[in-house]
Every structure is written in C-alpha cells, then in structure tokens.
C-alpha positions, 0 to 999 in steps of 0.5 A: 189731595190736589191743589188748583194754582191761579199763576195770574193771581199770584202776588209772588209773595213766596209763602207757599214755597216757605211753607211747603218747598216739596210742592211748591216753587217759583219760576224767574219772575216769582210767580207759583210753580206747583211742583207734586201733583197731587200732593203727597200725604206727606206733604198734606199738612203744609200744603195745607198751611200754604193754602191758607197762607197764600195772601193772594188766594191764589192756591186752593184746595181742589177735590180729587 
C-alpha cells in the first residue's frame, strides 16, 4: 500500500504519527513526514486508521 501525503494541507494535528509512528512522523514545524513508502503490511491497518483520522484530509490512500 501506498500513502500520497498533502504537507500543504497538513494541520499538524499528530493523528498519524499517534496512529501509526512506524510510518509517520513529523518534522520542527509538525508538519506529516511519511516515514515507510510503501507501507509494510504490517503496518496496513494503522496506516489505514491514520488516513481515516487525518482531521485535514491530508493522507490518502494511493493505488500501487
């Protein structure tokens, strides 16, 4: 799975990395860093719970 992160949309709101810290992180200004591209299918289902969580729709699920 891959993930298309919008850094301009990015409200630093920290969902992501609270929902899946494997893949996501943020840089000084809290702003989305996608850290495993693709994602692990370890890592599916929180990435997944990330996207949905995401208050600023700035993740989003992306065909590979």
């Amino acid at each position: 799975m891959r993930i298309d992160v919008d850094r301009d949309a990015c409200i630093s709101a920290g969902n992501c990395v609270m929902s899946a810290p494997e893949v996501f992180d943020q840089d000084d200004d809290g702003i989305v860093v996608l850290l495993a591209d693709p994602v692990p299918d370890s890592e599916f289902e929180h990435a997944r719970e990330a996207v949905k969580l995401c208050p600023a729709a700035a993740l989003r699920l992306a065909a590979e």
